[in-house]
MARPAZA-666097 format. One line per field, with one value per residue (C-alpha): residue number from 1; residue in one letter; x negated, y, z negated. Coordinates in nm, 3 decimals. Layout:
<kezas>
pos <- NUM|...
code <- a|...
xx <- X|...
yy <- Y|...
zz <- Z|...
</kezas>
This chain:
<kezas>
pos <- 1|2|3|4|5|6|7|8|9|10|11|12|13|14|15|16|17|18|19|20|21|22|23|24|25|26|27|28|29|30|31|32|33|34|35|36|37|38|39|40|41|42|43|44|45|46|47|48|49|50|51|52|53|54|55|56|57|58|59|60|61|62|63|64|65|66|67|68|69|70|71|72|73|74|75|76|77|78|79|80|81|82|83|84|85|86|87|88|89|90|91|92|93|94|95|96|97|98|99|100|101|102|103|104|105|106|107|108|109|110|111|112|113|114|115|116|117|118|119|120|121|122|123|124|125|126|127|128|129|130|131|132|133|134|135|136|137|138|139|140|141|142|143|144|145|146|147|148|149|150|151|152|153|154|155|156|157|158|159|160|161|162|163|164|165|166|167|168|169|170|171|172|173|174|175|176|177|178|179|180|181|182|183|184|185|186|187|188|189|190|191|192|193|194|195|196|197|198|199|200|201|202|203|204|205|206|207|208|209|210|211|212|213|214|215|216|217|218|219|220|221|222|223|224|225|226|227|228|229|230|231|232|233|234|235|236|237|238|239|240|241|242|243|244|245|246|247|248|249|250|251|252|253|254|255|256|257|258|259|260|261|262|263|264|265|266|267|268|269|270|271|272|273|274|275|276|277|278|279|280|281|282|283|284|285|286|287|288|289|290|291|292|293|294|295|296|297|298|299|300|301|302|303|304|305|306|307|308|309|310|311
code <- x|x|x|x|x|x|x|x|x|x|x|x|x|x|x|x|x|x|x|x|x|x|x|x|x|x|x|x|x|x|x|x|x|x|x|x|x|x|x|x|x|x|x|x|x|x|x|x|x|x|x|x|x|x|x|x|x|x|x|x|x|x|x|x|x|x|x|x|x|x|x|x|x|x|x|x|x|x|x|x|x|x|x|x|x|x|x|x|x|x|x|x|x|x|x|x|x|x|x|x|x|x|x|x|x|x|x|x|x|x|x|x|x|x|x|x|x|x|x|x|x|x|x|x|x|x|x|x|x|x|x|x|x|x|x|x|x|x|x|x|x|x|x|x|x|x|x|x|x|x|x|x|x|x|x|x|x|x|x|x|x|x|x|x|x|x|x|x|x|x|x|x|x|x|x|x|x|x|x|x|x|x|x|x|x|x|x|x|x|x|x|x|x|x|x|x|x|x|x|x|x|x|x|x|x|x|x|x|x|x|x|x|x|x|x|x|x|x|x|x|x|x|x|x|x|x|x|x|x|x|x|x|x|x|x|x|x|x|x|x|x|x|x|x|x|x|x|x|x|x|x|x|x|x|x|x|x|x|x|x|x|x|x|x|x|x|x|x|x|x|x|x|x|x|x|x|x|x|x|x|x|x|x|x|x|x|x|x|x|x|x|x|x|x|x|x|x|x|x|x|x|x|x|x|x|x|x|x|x|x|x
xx <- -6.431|-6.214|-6.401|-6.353|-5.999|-5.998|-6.156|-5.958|-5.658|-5.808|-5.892|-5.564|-5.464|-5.598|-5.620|-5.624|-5.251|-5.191|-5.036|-5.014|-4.722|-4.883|-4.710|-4.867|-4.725|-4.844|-4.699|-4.732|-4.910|-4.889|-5.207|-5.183|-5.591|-5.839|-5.945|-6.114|-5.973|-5.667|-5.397|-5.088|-4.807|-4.449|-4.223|-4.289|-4.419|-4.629|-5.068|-5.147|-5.283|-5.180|-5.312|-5.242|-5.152|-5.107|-4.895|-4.857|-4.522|-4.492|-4.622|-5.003|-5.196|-5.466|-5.590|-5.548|-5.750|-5.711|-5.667|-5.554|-5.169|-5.069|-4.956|-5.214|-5.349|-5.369|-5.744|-5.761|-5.500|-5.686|-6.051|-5.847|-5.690|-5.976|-6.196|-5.950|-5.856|-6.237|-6.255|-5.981|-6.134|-6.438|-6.257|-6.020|-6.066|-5.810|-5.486|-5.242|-5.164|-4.838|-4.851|-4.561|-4.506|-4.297|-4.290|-4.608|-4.806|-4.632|-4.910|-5.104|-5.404|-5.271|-5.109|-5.390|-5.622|-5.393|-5.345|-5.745|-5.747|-5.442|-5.276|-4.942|-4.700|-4.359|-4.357|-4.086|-4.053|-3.950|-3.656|-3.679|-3.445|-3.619|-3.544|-3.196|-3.153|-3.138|-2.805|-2.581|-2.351|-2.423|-2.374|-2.015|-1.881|-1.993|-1.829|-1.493|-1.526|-1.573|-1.247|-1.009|-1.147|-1.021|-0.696|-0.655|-0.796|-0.589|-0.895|-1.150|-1.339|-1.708|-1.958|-1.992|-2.354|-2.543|-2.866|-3.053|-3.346|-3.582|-3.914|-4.067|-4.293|-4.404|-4.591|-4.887|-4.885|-5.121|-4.830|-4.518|-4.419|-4.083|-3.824|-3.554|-3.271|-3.022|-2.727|-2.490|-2.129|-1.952|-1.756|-2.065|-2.126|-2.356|-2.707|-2.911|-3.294|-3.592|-3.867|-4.168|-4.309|-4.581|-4.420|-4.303|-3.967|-3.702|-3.349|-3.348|-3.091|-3.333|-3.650|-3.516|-3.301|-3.498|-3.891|-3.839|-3.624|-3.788|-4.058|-3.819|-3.961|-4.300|-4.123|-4.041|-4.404|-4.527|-4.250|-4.434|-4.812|-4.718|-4.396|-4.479|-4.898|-4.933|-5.077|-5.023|-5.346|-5.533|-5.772|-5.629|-5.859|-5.857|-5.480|-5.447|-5.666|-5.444|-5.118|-5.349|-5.309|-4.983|-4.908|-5.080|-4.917|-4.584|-4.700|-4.799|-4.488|-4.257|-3.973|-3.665|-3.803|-3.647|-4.004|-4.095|-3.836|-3.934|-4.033|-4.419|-4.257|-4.090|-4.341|-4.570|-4.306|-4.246|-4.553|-4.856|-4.770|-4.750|-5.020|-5.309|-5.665|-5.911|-6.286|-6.600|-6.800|-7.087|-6.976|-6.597|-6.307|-6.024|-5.707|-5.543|-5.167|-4.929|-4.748|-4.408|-4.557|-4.245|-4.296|-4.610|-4.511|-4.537|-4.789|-4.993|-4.853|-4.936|-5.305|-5.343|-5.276|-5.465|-5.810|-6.059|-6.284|-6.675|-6.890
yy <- -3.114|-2.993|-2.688|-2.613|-2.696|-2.430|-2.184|-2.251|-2.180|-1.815|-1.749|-1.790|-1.422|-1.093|-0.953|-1.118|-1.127|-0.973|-1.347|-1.720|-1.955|-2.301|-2.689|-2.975|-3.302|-3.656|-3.900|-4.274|-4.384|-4.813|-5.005|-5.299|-5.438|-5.456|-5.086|-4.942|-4.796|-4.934|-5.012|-5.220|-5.002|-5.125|-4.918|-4.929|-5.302|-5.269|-5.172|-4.851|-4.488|-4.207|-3.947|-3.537|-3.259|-2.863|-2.642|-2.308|-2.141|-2.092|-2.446|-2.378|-2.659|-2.617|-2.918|-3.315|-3.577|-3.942|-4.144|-4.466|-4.552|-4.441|-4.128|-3.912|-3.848|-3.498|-3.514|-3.601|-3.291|-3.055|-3.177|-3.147|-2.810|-2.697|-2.769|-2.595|-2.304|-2.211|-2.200|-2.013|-1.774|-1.751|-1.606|-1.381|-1.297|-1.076|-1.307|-1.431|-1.777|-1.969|-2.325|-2.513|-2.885|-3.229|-3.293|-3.544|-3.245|-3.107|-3.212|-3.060|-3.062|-2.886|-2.618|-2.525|-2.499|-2.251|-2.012|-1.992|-1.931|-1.678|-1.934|-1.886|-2.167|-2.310|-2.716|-2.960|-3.086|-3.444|-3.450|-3.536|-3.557|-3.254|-3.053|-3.209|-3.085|-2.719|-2.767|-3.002|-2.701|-2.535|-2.890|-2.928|-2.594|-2.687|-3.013|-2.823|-2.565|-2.820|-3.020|-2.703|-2.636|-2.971|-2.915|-2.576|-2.710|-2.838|-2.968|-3.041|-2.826|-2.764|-2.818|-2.596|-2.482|-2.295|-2.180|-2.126|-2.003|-2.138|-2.135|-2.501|-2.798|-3.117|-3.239|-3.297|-2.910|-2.670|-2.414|-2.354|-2.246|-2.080|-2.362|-2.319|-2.568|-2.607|-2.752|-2.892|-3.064|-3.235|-3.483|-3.773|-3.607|-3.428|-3.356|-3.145|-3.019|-2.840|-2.635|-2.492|-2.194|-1.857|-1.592|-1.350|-1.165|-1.292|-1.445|-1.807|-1.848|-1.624|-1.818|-2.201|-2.105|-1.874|-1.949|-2.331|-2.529|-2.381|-2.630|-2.843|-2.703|-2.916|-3.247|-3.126|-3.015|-3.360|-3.517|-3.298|-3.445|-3.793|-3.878|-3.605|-3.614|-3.994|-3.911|-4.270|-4.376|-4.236|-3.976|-3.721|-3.436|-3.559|-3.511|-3.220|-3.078|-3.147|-3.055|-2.686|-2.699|-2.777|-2.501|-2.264|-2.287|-2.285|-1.993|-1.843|-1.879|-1.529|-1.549|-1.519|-1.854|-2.189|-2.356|-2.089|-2.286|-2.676|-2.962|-3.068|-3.383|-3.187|-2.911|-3.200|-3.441|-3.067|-2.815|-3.125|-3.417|-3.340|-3.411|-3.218|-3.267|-3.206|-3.042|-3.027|-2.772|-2.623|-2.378|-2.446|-2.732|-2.638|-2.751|-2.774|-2.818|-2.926|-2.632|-2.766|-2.793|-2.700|-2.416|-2.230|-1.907|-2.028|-2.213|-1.881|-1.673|-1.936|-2.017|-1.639|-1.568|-1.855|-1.745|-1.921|-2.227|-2.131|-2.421
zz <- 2.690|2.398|2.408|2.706|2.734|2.431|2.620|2.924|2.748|2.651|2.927|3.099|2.896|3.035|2.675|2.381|2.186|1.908|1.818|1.941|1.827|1.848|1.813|1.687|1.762|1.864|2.115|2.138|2.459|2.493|2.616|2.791|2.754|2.426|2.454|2.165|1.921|2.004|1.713|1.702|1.605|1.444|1.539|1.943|1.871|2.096|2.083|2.194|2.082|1.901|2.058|1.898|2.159|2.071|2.327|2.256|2.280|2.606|2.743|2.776|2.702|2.415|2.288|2.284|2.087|2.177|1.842|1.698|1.724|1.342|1.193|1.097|0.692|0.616|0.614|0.995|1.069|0.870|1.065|1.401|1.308|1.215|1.556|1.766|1.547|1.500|1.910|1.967|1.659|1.868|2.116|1.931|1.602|1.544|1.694|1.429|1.444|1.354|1.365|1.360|1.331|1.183|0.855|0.891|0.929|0.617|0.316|0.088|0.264|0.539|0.356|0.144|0.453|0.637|0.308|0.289|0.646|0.671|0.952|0.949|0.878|0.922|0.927|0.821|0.472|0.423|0.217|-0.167|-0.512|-0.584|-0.282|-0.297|-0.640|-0.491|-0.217|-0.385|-0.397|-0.107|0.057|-0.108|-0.004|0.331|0.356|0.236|0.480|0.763|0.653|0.604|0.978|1.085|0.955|1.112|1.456|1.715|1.978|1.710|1.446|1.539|1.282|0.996|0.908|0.590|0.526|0.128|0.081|-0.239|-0.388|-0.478|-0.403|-0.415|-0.709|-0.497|-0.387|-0.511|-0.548|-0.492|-0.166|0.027|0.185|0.382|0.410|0.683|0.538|0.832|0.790|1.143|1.247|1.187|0.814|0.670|0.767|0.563|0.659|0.494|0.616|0.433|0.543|0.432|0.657|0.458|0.556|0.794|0.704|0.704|0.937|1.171|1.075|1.110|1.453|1.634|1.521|1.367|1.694|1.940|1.856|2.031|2.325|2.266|2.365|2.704|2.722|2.618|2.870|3.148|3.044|3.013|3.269|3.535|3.547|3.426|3.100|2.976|3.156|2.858|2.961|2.725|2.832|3.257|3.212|3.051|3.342|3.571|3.397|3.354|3.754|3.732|3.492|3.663|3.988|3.790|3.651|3.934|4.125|4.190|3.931|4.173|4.366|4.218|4.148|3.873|3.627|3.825|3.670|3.785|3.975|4.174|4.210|4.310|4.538|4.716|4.732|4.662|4.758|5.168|5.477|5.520|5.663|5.462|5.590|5.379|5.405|5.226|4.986|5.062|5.124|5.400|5.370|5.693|5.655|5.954|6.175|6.028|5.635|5.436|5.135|5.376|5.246|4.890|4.888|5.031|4.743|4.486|4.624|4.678|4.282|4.174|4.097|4.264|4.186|4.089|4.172
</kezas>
């Protein structure tokens, strides 16, 4: 099935992309019986799993592995990265591939696995004296700069933000590597972050805003899977089938209509969820929808782009 969901994923491209941007992340999904491999976890008190999803950049599901509910070692990330990386190799073996990813996925292990197999890198770096070490200034100035702003501003001074740029590690590294910190002074203090990455090139400012956030962009992808398809009734690769059907009709949809940016409850409470009867035949199903169904014209451009089913 993970394969396949692999595959699936490649397949959704007509050519293969010169380069994939691809998050990691894991969610907590609560249990409620004594399922295997079930784990009690402290900081939802509650049992449940763990289970690790990767999105790629724009949403597309590629891969989800139910596990226990605690945060994975860096021998686990490196087994998992390197099952899905080695399909999507298979397929093309010429894309460039950035991972990005929390600092959890930030270890040794990790790092020296991408390097030998020129994946591309940016992850978060828990911060560290040593780190620290490097914007104590930087993180000074900035503070400064944010109080003569509130002293020139009448409605309230916006937050003042810096970027350096260094070259270090963590004693467990194998080498040193480039890190980026975001140094960031408003009215609730300071707030300082650090990001490791191989790319090579780029301002920092250009790397943490523009390549780094969008990560961000994985939790609303995660919020789709579990909230809007039900993914908390643990069939990781069931539910990421369906949220590929989802996806696909999103994606599928012409760009000036108001469902090609919708959420999949309300593509589903407005294009799936409606009356039909249903025929079996032989070599086909017919959905016949009511004279009054809502959407008709969509839902004929959508199934018509939709490639269809081989059984």
């Amino acid at each position: 099935m993970g394969r396949a969901m692999v595959d699936l994923y490649c397949a959704s491209f007509r050519q293969p992309p010169k380069r994939i941007v691809l998050d990691i992340d894991d969610t907590f999904d609560a249990v409620h019986g004594g399922q295997q491999l079930r784990l009690f976890n402290a900081h939802h008190d509650k049992y449940g799993f763990h289970p690790i999803v990767v999105f790629d950049g724009e949403g597309r599901f590629v891969s989800a592995v139910l596990r226990p509910a605690k945060r994975p070692c860096g021998a686990e990330i490196r087994e998992h990265l390197q099952r899905f990386i080695r399909a999507i190799r298979s397929n093309w073996p010429k894309t460039r591939i950035l991972i990005r990813g929390d600092s959890h996925y930030c270890g040794p292990l990790v790092i020296d696995w991408c390097r030998a197999n020129g994946i591309d890198f940016i992850l978060g770096v828990a911060s560290t004296s040593t780190l620290r070490r490097h914007v104590t200034n930087i993180e000074a100035s900035t503070a400064e700069r944010f109080e003569a702003s509130v002293e020139k501003a009448e409605t309230g001074a916006r937050k003042v933000r810096h970027f350096k740029e260094f070259v270090d590690g963590a004693a467990s590294w194998s080498r040193t590597e480039r890190i980026i910190a975001r140094v960031e002074v408003g009215p609730q203090g300071a707030d300082t972050r650090f990001i490791v990455t191989n790319l090579e090139g780029g301002k920092a400012k250009t790397l943490y805003e523009e390549v780094c956030c969008r990560r961000g962009m994985a939790e609303n992808h995660i919020k789709s899977w579990k909230t809007h398809r039900a993914a908390d009734r643990t069939s990781c690769t069931l539910d990421a089938g369906a949220y590929w059907l989802m996806w696909g009709s999103r994606a599928a949809m012409p760009r000036r209509l108001r469902f090609a940016v919708a959420q999949f409850d309300n593509l589903r409470l407005n294009l799936i969820k409606i009356a039909a009867r249903v025929v079996e035949l032989k070599t086909q199903i017919r959905l016949h929808l009511p004279t009054t169904c809502p959407g008709q014209d969509i839902l004929r451009i959508v199934l018509g782009r939709i490639p269809r089913l081989v059984t």
